[in-house]
MARLO-454644 format. One record per residue: x, y, z of N, C-alpha, C in turn; residue in three letters. Coordinates in steps of 0.001 Angstrom, whole numbers, plus 500000, padded with zeros to 6 digits. Layout:
XYZXYZXYZAla;...
END
This chain:
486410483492520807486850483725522186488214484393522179Unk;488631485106523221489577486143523386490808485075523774Unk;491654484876523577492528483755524107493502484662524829Unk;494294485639524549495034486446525105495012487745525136Unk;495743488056526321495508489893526253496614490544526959Unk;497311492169526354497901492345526864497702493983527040Unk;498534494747527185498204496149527616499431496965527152Unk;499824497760526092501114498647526114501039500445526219Unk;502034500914526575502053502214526989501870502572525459Unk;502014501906524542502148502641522643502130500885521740Unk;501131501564521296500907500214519990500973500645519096Unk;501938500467517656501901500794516438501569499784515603Unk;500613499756514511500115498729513776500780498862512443Unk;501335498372512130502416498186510902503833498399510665Unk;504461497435510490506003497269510944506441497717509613Unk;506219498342508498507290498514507203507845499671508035Unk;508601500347506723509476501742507364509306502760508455Unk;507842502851508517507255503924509466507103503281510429Unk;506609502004510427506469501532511871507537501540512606Unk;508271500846511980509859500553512525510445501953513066Unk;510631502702512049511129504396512915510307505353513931Unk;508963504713513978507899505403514652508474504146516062Unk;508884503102516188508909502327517346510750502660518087Unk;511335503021516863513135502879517334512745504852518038Unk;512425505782517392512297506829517747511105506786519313Unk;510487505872519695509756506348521039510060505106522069Unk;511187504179521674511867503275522420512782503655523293Unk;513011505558522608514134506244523689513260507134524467Unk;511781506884524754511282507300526330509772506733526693Unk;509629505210526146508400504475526438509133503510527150Unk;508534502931528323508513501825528979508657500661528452Unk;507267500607527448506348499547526388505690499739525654Unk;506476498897524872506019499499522752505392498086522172Unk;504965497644521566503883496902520543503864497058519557Unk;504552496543518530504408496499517193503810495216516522Unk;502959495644515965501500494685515024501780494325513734Unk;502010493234513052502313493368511530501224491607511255Unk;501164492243509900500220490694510041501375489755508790Unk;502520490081508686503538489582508058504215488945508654Unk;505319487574508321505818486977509388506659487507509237Unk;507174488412508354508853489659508604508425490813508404Unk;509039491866509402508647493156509435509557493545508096Unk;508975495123507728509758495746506775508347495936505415Unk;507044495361505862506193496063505166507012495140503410Unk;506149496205502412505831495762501425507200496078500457Unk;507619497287500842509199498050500067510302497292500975Unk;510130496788502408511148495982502694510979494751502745Unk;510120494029502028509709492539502413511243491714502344Unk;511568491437503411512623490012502767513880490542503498Unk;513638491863503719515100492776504054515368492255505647Unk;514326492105506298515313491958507605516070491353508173Unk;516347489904507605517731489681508108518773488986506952Unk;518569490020505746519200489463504291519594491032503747Unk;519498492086504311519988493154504131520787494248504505Unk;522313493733505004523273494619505521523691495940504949Unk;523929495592503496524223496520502948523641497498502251Unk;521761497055502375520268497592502030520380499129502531Unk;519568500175502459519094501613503285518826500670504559Unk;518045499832504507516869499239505415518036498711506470Unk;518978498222506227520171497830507154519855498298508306Unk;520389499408508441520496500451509454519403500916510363Unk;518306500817509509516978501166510566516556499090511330Unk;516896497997510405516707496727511107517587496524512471Unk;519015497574512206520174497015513994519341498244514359Unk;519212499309514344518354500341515294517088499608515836Unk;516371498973515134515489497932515676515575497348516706Unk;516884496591516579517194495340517492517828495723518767Unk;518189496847518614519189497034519306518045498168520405Unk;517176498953519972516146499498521096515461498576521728Unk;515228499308522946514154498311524198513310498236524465Unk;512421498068524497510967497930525881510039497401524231Unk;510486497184523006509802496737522077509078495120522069Unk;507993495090521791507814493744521899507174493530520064Unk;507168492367519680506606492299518357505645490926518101Unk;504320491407517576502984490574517411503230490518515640Unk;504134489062515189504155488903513741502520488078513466Unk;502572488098512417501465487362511799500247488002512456Unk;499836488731512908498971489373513635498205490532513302Unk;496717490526512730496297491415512071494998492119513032Unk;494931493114513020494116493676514021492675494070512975Unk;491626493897513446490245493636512458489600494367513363Unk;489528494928514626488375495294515271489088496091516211Unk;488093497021516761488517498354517679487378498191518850Unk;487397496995519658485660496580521012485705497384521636Unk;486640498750521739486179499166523281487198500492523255Unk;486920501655523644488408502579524356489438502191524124Unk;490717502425523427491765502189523831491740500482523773Unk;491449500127522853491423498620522752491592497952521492Unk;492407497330520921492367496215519672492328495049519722Unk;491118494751518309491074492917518835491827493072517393Unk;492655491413517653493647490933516368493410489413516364Unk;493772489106515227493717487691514829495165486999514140Unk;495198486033515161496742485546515072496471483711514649Unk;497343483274514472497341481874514280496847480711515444Unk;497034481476516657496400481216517612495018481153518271Unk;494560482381517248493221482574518073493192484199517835Unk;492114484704518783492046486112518929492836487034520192Unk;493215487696520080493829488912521041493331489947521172Unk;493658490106522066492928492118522615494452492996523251Unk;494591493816522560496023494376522632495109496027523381Unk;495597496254524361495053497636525000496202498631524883Unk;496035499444524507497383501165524580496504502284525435Unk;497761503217525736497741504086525994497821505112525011Unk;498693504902523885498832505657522327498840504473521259Unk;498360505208520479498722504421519188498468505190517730Unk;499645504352517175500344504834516129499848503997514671Unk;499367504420513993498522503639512896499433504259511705Unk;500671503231511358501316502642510610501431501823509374Unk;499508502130508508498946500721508114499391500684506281Unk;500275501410505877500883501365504563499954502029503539Unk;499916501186502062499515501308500755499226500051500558Unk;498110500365499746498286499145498902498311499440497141Unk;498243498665496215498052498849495077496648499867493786Unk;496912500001493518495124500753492609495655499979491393Unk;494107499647491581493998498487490332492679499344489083Unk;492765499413487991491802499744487032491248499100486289Unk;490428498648486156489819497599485398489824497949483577Unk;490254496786483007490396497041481623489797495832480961Unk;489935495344479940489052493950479546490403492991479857Unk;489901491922480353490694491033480264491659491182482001Unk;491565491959482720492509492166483880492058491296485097Unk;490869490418484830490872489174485668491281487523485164Unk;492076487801483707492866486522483455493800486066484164Unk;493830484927484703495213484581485383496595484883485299Unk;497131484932485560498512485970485256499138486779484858Unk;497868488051485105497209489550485582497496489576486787Unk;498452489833487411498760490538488727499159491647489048Unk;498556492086490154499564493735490441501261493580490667Unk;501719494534490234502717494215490113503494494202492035Unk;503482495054492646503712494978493855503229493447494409Unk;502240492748493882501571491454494263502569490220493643Unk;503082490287492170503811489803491790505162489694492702Unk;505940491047492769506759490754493550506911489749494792Unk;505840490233495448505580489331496292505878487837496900Unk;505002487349495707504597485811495055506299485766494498Unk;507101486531494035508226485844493613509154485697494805Unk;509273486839495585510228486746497076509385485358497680Unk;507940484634497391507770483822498105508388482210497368Unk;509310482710496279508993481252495878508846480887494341Unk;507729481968493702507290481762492649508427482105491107Unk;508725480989490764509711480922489842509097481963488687Unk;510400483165487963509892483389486776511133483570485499Unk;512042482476486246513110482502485128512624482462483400Unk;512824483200482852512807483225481343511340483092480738Unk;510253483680481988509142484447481536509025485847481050Unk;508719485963480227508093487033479670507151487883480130Unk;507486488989481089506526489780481982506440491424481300Unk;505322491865481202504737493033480667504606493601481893Unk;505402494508482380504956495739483269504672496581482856Unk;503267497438483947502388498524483535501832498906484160Unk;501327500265484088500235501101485023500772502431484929Unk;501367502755486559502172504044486916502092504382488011Unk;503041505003487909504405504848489178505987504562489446Unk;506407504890490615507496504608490580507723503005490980Unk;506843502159491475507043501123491656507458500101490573Unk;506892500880489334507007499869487808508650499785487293Unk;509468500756488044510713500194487660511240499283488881Unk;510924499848490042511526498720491057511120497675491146Unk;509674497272490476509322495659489842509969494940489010Unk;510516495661487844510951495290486670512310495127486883Unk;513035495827487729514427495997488072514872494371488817Unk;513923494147489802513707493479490675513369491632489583Unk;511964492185488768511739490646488279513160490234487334Unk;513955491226486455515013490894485183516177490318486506Unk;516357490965487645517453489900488499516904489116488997Unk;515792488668488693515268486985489046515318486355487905Unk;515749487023486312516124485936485463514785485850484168Unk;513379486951484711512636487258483791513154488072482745Unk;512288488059481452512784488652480762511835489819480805Unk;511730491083480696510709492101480420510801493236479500Unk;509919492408478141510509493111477042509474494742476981Unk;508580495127478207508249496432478071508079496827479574Unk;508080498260479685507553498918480994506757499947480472Unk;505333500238480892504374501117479842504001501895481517Unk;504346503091481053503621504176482071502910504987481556Unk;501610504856482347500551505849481535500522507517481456Unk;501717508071482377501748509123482522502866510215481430Unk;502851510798480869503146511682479919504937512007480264Unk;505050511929479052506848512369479069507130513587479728Unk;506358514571479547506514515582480346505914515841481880Unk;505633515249482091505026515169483791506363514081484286Unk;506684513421483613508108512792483850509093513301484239Unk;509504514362482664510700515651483143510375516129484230Unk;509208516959484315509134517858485279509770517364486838Unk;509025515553487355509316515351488370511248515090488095Unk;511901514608486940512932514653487058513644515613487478Unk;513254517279487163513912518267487404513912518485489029Unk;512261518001489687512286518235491388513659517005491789Unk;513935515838491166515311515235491767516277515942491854Unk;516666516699490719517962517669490409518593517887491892Unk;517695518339493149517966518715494062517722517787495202Unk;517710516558494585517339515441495925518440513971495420Unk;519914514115495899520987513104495430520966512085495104Unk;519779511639496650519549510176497040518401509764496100Unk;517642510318495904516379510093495221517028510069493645Unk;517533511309493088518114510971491638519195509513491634Unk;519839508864492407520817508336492271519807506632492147Unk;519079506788492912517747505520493332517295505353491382Unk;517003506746491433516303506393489505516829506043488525Unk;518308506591488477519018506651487637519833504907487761Unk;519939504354489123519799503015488985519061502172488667Unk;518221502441488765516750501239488628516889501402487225Unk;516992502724486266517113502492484951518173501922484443Unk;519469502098484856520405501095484560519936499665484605Unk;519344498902485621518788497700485742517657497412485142Unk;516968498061484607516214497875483706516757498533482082Unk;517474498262481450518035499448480624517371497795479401Unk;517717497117479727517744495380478839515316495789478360Unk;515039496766479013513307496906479064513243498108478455Unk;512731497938477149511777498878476404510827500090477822Unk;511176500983477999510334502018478663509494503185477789Unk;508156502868477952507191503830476957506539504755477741Unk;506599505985478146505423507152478527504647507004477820Unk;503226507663478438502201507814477599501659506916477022Unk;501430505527477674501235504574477338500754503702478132Unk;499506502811477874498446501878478949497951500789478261Unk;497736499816479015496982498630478790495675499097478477Unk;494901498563477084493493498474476885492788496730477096Unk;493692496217476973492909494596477055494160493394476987Unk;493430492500477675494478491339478278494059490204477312Unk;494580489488476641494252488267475925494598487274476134Unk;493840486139476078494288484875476476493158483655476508Unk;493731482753476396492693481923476657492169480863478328Unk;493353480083478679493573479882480481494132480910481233Unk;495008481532480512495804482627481322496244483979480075Unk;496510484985480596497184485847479548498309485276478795Unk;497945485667477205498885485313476705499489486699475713Unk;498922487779475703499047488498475012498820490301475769Unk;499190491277475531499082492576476320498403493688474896Unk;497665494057474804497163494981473800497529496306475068Unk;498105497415474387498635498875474646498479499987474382Unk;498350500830474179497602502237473518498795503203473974Unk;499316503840472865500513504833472836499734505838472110Unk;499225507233472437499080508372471653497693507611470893Unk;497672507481469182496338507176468845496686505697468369Unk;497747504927468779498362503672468016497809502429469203Unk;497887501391468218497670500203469425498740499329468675Unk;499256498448469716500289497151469397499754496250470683Unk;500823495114470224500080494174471033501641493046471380Unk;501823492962472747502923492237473191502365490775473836Unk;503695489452473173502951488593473522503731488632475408Unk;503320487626476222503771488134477603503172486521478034Unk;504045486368479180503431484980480145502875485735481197Unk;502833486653481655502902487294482743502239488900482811Unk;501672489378483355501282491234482956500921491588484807Unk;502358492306484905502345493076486190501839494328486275Unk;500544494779486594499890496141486074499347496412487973Unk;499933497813487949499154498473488893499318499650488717Unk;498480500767489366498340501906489198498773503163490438Unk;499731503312490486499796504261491836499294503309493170Unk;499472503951493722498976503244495423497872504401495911Unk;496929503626496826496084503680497808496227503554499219Unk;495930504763499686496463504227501289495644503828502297Unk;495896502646503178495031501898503725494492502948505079Unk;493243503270504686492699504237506114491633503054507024Unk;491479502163506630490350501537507087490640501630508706Unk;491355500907509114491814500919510888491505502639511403Unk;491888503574510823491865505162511538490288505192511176Unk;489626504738509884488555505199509389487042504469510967Unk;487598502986511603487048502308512048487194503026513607Unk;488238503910513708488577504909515376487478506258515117Unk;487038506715513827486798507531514285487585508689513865Unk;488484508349512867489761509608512738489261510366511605Unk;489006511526511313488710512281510244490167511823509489Unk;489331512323508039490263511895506377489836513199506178Unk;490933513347505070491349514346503492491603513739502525Unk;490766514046501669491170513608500477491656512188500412Unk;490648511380501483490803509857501062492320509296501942Unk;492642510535502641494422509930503527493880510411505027Unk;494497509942506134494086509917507458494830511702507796Unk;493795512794508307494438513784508502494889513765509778Unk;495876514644509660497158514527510975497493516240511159Unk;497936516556512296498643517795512714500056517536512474Unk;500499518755513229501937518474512864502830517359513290Unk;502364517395514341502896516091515303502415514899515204Unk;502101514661513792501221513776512854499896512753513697Unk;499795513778514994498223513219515355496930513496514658Unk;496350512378514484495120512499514134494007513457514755Unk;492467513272514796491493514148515356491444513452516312Unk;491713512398516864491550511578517924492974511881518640Unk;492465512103520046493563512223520755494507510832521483Unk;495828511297520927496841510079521222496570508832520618Unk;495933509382519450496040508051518051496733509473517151Unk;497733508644516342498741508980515789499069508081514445Unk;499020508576513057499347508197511759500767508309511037Unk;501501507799510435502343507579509785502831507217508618Unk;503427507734507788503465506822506484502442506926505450Unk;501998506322504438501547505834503191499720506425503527Unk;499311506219504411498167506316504985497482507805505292Unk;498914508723505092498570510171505255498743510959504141Unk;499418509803503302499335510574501606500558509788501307Unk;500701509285500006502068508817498845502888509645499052Unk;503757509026499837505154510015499607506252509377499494Unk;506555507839499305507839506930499559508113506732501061Unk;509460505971501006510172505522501873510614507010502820Unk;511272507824502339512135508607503077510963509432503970Unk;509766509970503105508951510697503831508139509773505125Unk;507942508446505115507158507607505987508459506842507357Unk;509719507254506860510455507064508053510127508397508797Unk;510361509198508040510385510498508887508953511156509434Unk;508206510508509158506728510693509735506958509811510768Unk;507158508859510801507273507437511879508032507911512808Unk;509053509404512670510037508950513704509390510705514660Unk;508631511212514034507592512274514452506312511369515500Unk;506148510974514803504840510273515303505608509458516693Unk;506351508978516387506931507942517548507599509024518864Unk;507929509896518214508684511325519569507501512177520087Unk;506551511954519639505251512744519506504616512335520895Unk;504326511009520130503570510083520595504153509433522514Unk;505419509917522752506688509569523701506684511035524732Unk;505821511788524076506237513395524746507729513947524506Unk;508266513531523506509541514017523062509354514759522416Unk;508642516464522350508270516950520943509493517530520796Unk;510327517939521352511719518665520808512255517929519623Unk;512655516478519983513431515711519046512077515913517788Unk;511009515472517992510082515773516943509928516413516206Unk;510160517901516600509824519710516161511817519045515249Unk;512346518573515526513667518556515382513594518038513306Unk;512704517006513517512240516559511961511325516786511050Unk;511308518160511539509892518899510934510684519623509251Unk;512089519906509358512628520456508088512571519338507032Unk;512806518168507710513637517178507160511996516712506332Unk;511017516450507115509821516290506477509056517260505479Unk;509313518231506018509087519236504749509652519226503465Unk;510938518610503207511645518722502078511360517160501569Unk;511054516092502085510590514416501390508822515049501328Unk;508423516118502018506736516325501471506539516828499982Unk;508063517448499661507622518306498640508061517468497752Unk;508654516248497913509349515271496770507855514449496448Unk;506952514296497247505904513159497479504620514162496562Unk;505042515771496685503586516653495906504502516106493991Unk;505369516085494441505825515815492510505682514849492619Unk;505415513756493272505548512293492783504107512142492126Unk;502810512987492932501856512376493486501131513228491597Unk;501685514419491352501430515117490377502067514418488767Unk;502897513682489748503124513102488118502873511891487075Unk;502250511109488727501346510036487952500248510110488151Unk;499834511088488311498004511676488324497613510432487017Unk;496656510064487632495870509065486257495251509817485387Unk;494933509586484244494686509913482915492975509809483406Unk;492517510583482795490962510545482439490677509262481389Unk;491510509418480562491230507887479734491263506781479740Unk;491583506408481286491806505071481886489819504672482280Unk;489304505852482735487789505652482812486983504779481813Unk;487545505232480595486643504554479796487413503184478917Unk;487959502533479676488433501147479304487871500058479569Unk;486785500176480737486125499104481176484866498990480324Unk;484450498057479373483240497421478790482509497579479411Unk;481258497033479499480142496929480018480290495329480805Unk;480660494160480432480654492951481069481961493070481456Unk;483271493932481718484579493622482385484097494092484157Unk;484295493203484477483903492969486108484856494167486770Unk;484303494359487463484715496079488923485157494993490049Unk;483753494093490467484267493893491565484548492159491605Unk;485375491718491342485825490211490711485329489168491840Unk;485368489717493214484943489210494269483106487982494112Unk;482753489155493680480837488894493888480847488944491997Unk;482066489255491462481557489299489991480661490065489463Unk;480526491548490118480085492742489370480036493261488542Unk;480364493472487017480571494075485496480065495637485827Unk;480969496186484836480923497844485012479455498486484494Unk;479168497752483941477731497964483321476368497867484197Unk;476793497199485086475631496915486316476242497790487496Unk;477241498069487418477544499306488755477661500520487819Unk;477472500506487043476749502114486198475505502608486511Unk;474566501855486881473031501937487118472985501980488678Unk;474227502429489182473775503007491121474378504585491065Unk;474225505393491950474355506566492337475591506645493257Unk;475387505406494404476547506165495174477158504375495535Unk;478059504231496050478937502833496866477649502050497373Unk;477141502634498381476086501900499670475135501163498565Unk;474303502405497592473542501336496769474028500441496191Unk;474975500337495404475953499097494745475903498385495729Unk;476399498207496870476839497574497282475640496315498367Unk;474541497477498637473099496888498796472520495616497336Unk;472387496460496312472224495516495448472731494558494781Unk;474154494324494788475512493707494231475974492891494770Unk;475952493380496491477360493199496756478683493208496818Unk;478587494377496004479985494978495605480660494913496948Unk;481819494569497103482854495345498127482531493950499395Unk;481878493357499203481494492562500537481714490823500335Unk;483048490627499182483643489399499078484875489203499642Unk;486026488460499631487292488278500374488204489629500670Unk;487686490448499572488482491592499374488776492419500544Unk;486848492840500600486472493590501729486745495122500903Unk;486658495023499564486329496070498518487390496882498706Unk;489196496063499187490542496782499117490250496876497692Unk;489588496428496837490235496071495014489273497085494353Unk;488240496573494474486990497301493803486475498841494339Unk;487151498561495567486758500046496106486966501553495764Unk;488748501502495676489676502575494641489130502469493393Unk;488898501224492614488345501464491431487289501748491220Unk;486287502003491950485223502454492086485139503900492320Unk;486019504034493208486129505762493358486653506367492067Unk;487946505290491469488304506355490498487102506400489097Unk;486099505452488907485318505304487819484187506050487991Unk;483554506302489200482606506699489287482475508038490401Unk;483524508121490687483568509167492046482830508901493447Unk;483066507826493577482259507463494877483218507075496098Unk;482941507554496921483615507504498330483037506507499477Unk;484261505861500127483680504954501033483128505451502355Unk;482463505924502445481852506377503932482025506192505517Unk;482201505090505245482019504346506688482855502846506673Unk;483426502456507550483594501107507695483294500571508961Unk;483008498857508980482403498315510838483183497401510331Unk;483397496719511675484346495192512012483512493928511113Unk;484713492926510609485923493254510962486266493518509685Unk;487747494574509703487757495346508790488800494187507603Unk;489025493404507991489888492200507001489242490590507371Unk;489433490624506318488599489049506358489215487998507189Unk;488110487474508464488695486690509509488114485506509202Unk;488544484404510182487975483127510271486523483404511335Unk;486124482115511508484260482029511854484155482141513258Unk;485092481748513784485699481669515358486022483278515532Unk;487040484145514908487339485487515314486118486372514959Unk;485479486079513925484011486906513758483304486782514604Unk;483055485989515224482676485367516691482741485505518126Unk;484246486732517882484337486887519200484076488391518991Unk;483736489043517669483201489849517925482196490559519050Unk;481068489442519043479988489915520055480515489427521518Unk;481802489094522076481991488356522880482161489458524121Unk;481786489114525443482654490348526505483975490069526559Unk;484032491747526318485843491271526680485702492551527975Unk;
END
């Protein structure tokens, strides 16, 4: 049952960087704004923790621009699963269900992690590393553990940077991407201050961590939990012992919500015009969701989308340079941790794809496309909702998700429920 409902001139669904600048940028000519996060602190996944513990953060400055604009209202803990009607979102809150109605909206909905399946990457304390973080801002002690970071990306130093000032020790960081696809993106910093000055710290803070290019996890060992990291450098293998193995692979951007409106994709990211609207008129994308580009490029999409979205296109047309020059930082980012072809063939025949329903790569070898897997398997249709297995599925087999129906994140029995309900 629908317990509450409300109506805004602009709803943006995700409060990290883009949301936030997509809501402070159309707060200077909307009535009423709506911001959706299903987190109990805004600031998304790169600001978790920052909003009211970060003065002297980047994030500072966009949290008092926050506070300090009007007509904003904010739905924490609040995850939107369903699209019933025109211009309509149902969400699921601690309360019950909601129906949030706009006039625009701004789909804000981030990244998440890409995970690759290798032997051994469903042992217990095998986490993504962005997931790790997480679990430690919540609480989770890792003083004078031994953590193996890995995959690729730029996130693997701001993990590692991040776990050694919580008191872990991390005697490696393994990026699978090549020393020279490295340089190269180093040379596109040469000309970006803020961005070289960001790297060149994180390596200082990690300087105490072995850093290897060209280098990946083949198998996790252990017996209750990982106790060991096997690695592959060039044609060599070694093997690190570890309490801990933070492995993820680049990010994925969450299209499901635009994919569930109706919004045409590229290349797997929600396509947008300049005025970063979608094919749907007065639904509007931002951020992580329209392609990997960091922080700087998803404020400045957010604050397009939000002037856009406000009928402010002047101020909009105004951040069109500024986005052009964080687009071209996001084509080197995106080129330089291109995954390896040799990450394909790491998965066995019994190392599980989809950990959910417990799929092995060997039994989703014998389908053609997602739908059949997923007819015969069940692939993709456990807690996940195939966020995990899905990317890895695309990247193993080339298969694309087609279609998605409500609800698009796993609800309770009561909000599935009000699916069929009139609203």
């Amino acid at each position: 049952m629908v317990r509450n409902q409300a109506t805004f001139d602009l709803v943006i669904v995700g409060g990290g960087p883009a949301g936030i600048a997509a809501a402070c940028a159309a707060s200077e000519n909307s009535s009423s704004i709506c911001v959706i996060d299903d987190n109990p602190g805004l600031g998304g996944q790169i600001w978790r923790g920052k909003e009211t513990h970060s003065p002297l953060h980047e994030s500072g400055d966009w949290f008092d621009r926050f506070r300090r604009s009007k007509n904003i209202h904010v739905m924490r803990g609040t995850r939107v699963f369903d699209a019933p009607s025109e211009r309509a979102l149902r969400a699921e809150t601690s309360d019950g269900v909601t129906k949030v109605g706009y006039e625009k909206l701004i789909i804000a909905a981030g990244a998440r992690e890409r995970f690759v399946p290798f032997p051994g990457w469903t042992l217990p304390n095998v986490i993504g590393a962005g997931g790790l973080q997480a679990l430690v801002k919540s609480g989770l002690p890792v003083d004078g553990r031994r953590i193996v970071v890995a995959g690729s990306g730029p996130l693997l130093l701001a993990v590692a940077a991040f776990l050694i000032d919580q008191g872990a020790i991390v005697p490696l960081i393994a990026e699978q991407a090549p020393w020279l696809k490295l340089a190269r993106l180093g040379l596109s910093l040469a000309t970006n201050m803020s961005k070289s000055a960001q790297a060149m710290s994180l390596r200082r803070q990690t300087r105490a961590a072995r850093f290897v290019a060209n280098c990946f996890p083949i198998e996790a060992r252990g017996n209750q939990r990982v106790e060991s990291l096997v690695l592959k450098r060039g044609s060599s293998e070694f093997v690190v012992d570890c309490d801990y193995v933070a492995c993820g692979f680049h990010l994925v951007p969450n299209v499901e919500l635009a994919m569930l409106l109706q919004c045409d994709l590229i290349d797997n990211t929600v396509k947008v015009n300049e005025f970063q609207e979608t094919s749907r008129r007065g639904i509007f994308c931002a951020g992580e969701a329209t392609g990997i580009g960091g922080v700087e490029l998803a404020l400045v999409e957010g604050e397009i989308a939000g002037y856009a979205a406000t009928e402010n296109l002047t101020r909009a047309r105004n951040r069109f340079t500024e986005r052009a020059r964080a687009l071209r930082f996001a084509t080197a980012l995106n080129r330089a941790f291109e995954l390896r072809t040799e990450l394909k063939s790491l998965a066995r025949s019994d190392t599980l794809v989809c950990r959910c329903e417990d799929v092995p790569f060997g039994v989703m070898q014998g389908f053609n496309d997602w739908r059949d897997a997923k007819l015969q398997t069940r692939s993709g249709m456990g807690p996940c909702q195939g966020r995990i297995c899905g990317p890895a599925a695309e990247f193993l087999f080339g298969w694309r998700l087609e279609s998605v129906r409500p609800p698009i994140f796993p609800v309770t029995v009561e909000s599935l429920c009000s699916i069929n309900d009139e609203v």
